[in-house]
N, C-alpha and C positions, 0 to 999 in steps of 0.2 A: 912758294909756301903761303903767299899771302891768300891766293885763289882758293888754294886747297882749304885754308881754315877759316875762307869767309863759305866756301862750300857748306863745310861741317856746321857752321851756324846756322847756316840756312835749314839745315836739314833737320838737327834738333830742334829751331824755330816750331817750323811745320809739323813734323811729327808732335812735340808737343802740346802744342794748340789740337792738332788732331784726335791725341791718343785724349786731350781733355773733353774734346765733344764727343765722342764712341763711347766713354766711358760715362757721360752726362746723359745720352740718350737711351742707353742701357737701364741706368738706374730712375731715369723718368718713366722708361716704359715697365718697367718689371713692378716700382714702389707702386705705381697710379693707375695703367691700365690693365696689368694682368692681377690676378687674384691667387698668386701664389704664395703659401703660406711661410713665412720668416725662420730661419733659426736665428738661435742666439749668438751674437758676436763673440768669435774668440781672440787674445789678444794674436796668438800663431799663424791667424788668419791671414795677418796683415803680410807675411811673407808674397802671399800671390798679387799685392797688390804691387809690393815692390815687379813681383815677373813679370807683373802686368806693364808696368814701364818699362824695364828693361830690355824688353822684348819688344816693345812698342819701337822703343828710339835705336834699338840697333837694327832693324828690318831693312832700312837703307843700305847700309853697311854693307851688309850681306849680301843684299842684290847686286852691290856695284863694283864687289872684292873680287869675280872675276873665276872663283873655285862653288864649281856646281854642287856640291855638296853642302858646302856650307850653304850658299841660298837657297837649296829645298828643306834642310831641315828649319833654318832660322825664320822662313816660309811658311813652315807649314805649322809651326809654333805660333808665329804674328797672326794666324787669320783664327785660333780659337784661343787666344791670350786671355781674353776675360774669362773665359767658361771655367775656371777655377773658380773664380771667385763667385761667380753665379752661383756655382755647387755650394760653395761655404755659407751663403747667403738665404739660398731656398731648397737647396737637399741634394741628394744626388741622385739626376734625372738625365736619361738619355737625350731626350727631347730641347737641353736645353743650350747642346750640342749643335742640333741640326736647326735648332732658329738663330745661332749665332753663324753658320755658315750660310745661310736663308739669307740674314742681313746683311753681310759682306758682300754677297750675290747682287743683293742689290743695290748696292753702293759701289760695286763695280760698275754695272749698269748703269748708274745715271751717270758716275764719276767719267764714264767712258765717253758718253753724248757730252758733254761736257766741255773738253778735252777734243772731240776733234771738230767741236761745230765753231767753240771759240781760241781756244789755246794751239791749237796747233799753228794759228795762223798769227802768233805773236811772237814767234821763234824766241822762247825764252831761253835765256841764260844764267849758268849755276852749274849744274853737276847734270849729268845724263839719268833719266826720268823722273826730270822735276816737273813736268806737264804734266806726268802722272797724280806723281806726289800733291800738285795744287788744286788738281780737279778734284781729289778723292777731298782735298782738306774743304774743299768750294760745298762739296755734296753732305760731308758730316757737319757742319757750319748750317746748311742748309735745313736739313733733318733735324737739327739739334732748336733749330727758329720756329720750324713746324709741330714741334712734340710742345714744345714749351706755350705756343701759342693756345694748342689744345689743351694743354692745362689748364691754362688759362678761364678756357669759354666752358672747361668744367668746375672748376673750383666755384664761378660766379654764377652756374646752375644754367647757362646756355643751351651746354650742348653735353649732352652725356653721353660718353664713349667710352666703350671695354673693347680690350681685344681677344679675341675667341683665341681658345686653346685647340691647335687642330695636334692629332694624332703623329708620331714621326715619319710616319711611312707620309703621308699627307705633305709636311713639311719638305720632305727628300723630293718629292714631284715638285713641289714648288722650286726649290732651290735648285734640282736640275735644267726646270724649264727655262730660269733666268739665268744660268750658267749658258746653256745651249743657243739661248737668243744676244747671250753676253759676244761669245766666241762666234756666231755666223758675222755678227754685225763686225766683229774686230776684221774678221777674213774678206768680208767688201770691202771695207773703207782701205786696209793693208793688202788688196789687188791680189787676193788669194788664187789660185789657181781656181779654176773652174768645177770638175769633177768636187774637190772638197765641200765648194760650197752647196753642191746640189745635195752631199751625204748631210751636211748640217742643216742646209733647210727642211731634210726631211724629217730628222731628229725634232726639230723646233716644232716642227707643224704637231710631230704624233704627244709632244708632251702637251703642248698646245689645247689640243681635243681631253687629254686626258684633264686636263682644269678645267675646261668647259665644259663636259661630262659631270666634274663634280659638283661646279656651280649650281650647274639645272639640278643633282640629287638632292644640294643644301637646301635650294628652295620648294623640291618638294618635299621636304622634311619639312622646312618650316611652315607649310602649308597643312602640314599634318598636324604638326603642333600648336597652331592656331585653332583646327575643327577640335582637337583635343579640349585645350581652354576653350572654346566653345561651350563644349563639354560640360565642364566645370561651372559655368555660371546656375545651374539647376541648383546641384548642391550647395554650392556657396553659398545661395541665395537663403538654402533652407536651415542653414548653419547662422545664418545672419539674425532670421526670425525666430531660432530658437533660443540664439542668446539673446531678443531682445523679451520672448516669454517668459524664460530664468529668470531676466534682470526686475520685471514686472512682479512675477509670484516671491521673489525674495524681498521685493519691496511691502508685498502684501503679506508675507512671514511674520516682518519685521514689524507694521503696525500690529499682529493678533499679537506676537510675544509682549508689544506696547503693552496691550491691555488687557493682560493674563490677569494682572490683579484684581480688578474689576470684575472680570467676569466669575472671577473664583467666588468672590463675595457676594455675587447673586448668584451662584451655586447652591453657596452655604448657605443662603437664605429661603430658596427654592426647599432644600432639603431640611433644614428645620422646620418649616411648615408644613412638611409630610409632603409636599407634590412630588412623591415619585415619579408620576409618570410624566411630569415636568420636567424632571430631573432627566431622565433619561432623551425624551426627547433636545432638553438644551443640548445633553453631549453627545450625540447623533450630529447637531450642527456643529457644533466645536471640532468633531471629527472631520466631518465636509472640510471645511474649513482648511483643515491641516492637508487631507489628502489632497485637495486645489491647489493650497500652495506649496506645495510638496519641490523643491526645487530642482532635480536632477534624478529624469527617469532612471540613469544608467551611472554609473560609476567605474569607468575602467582606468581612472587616470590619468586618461588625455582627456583634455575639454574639447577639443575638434570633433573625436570621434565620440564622446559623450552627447555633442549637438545634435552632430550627426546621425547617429544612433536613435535621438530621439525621433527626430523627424522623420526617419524611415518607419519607426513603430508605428507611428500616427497614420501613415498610409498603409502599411500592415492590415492595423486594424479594422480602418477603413473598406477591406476588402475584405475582412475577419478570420484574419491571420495570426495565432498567435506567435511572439517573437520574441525570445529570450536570448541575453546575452552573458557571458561565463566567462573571467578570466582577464587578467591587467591588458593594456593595449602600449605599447612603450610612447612617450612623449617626447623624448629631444633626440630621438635615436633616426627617426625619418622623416624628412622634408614632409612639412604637412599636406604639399599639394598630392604628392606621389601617397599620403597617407589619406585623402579624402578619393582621389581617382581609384584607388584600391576598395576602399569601403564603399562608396556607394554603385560601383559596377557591380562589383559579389554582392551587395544586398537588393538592387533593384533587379538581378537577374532571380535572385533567389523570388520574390514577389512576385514579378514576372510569371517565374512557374508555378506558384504556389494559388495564389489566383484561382487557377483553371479547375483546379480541384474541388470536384465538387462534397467531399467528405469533411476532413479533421484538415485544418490548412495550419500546418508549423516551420514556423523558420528558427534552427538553433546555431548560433555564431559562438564558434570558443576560440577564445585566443589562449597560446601558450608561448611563454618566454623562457625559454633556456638561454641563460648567458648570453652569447651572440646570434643564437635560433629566435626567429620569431614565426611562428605558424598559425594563421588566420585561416579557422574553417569553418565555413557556409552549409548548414542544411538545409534543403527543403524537400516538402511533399511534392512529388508530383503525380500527373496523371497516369504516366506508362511508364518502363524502364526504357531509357534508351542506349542507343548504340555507341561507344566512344571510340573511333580510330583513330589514333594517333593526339591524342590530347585533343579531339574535334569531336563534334557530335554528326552523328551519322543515322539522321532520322528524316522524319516527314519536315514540310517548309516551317509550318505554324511552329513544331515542337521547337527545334532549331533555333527561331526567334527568338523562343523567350528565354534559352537560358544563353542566345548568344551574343546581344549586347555587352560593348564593350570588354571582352575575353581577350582583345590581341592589349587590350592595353592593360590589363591586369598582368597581361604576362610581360610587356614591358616594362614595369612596376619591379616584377619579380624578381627580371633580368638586370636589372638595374642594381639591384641589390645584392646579385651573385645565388638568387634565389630560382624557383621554379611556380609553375603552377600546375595539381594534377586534379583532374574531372572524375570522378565515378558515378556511377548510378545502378542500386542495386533497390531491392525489395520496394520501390517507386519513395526512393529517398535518393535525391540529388546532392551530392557533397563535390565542394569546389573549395581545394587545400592549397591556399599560399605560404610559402615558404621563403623566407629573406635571410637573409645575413647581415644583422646589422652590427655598425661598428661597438666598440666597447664603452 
């Protein structure tokens, strides 16, 4: 009895300490590095946290009771125990299933190298797979030093790290691959038959390709998205200088309102003295004056796209283009980068076209907002009608050009938003209609 119930200590020892670092690493990673949104604490919540022990410290039990039943089901509870409380936590999401089997994956994994490079050769004793049990506690101990250290070197502004939200079907690739390199590598080292290990190296190798496949697609995403910000430094730049012209003509506002009273009194005096046409010329400059510092070409309610707006006008005109714009623009409803990539591709294409024309050159931008619709449309003159197949233009090289600047990223914009983008062109008026769906 004595063996058996210094066993049982041992066993709630380790599990303990265990199930407190899984559950410490858990909530470092989820509070610090993902960007999942919180719900509210309920007191019934705390029910899962009790499962979450319970389940934690009877797993042993279960394995070593000797009735197969009982240890797949007690099994198969112990490897997604938290994922309750995750759902009570941040909502209830499929995903947050398959990165708690991801993580076990691979905490079996190192638990396993572990285990047989050092532990096996110490022939410990206790109860049967306690070499298991201490490597896994060696590897969440470990995990638990490493998450913590990185807090660290981000709290103190070192090193800043997020961790990226991959897709389930993404996560399941992952979490298979380190399952299928988990079990090749158990079946060498356990003198597996032959034939098995050839079917699991081949498994290994093709999930293998399949992460390496996706790595190369990430980085040429993010190669896309860097030419994109690329992109974006034109506009930016012109959003910059228009708020510092705003901030310049309202500072020049502010002294004329200064010295409104003044000037009135040499008004009045102007015009007591009969100089009419004194009179009128003084308020001819007073008008200057105001139309100069006139603060804000445009008015749609977002300042972004009111900068912005401005700035496109000025090179409009520059080409002598008239360009009006109609209609509110929402402001806290769309990420402003995805809200300047949209505005200035649909206005520098409209320009673009508009340009060429050698008659009446007009670009008319209307926004409309229905409740969660928001539709952004672009007119312009142009020189010909052209051909649209398939939401593409299907004309000469030059036409093409210019109204095809940046269009795959308007519509990635769009797509983004659960929106569209559709192209027409009829009586040589070019209209480019975005359509988003934004939240409430």
């Amino acid at each position: 009895m004595d063996g058996i119930g210094q066993a049982i200590w041992i066993i709630l020892a380790i599990y303990m300490v265990g199930g407190i670092a899984i559950f410490a690493n858990f909530w470092i990673v989820f509070e610090n590095f993902y960007s999942y949104p919180k719900l509210e604490w309920e007191k019934k919540n705390w029910i899962w946290i009790i499962f979450y022990v319970v389940s934690t410290l009877s797993y042993r039990f279960a394995a070593n009771s000797g009735v197969h039943i009982i240890y797949v089901v007690i099994g198969g509870i112990y490897f997604v125990r938290i994922v309750p409380f995750l759902w009570c936590r941040y909502g209830w999401k499929p995903s947050l299933m398959v990165i708690v089997l991801f993580y076990e994956s691979v905490v079996d994994f190192i638990a396993q190298n572990i285990r047989f490079l050092f532990l096996d050769k110490m022939n410990l004793l206790g109860y049967a797979g306690i070499e298991t049990d201490i490597s896994e506690l060696i590897t969440e101990v470990l995990i638990c030093s490493f998450l913590m250290i990185m807090l660290l070197l981000k709290r103190v502004n070192i090193l800043r790290v997020y961790f990226t939200t991959l897709t389930v079907p993404e996560y399941v690739v992952l979490f298979l691959t380190c399952a299928a390199n988990c079990t090749l590598q158990y079946a060498i080292y356990m003198g597996a038959n032959i034939p098995l290990m050839k079917k699991l190296s081949v498994v290994s190798f093709g999930l293998l390709m399949v992460v390496v496949l996706y790595v190369i697609m990430v980085r040429e995403q993010n190669t896309s998205m860097n030419d994109m910000i690329g992109n974006l430094s034109g506009p930016m730049k012109q959003i910059t200088d228009s708020y510092i012209e705003m901030n310049e003509k309202s500072t020049e506002l502010r002294r004329f309102r200064h010295d409104t009273k003044n000037l009135l009194l040499a008004l009045k005096s102007l015009a007591m003295e009969g100089k009419i046409e004194q009179v009128v010329d003084y308020i001819d400059e007073m008008q200057d004056v105001v139309d100069t510092s006139r603060v804000k070409a445009f008015d749609t309610g977002n300042f972004i796209a009111d900068a912005l707006l401005e700035s496109k006008a000025k090179t409009a005109a520059q080409n002598e283009i008239t360009m009006t714009v109609e209609g509110n623009i929402p402001a806290n409803r769309i990420e402003d980068v995805n809200l300047v990539i949209l505005i200035s591709n649909l206005v520098d294409n409209a320009i673009e076209a508009a340009k060429q024309v050698e008659g009446e050159k007009k670009i008319e931008i209307q926004s409309i907002l229905k409740k969660n619709i928001w539709i952004l449309s672009v007119k312009n003159s142009c020189v010909q009608d052209v051909i649209i197949r398939e939401n593409r233009i299907e004309t000469t090289k030059e036409e093409k050009e210019s109204h095809g600047f940046g269009i795959s990223n308007i519509e990635r914009v769009a797509k983004k938003y659960g929106g569209n983008l559709k192209l027409s062109c009829e009586n040589q008026v070019f209209t480019a209609r975005a359509t988003l769906m934004l939240m409430a």
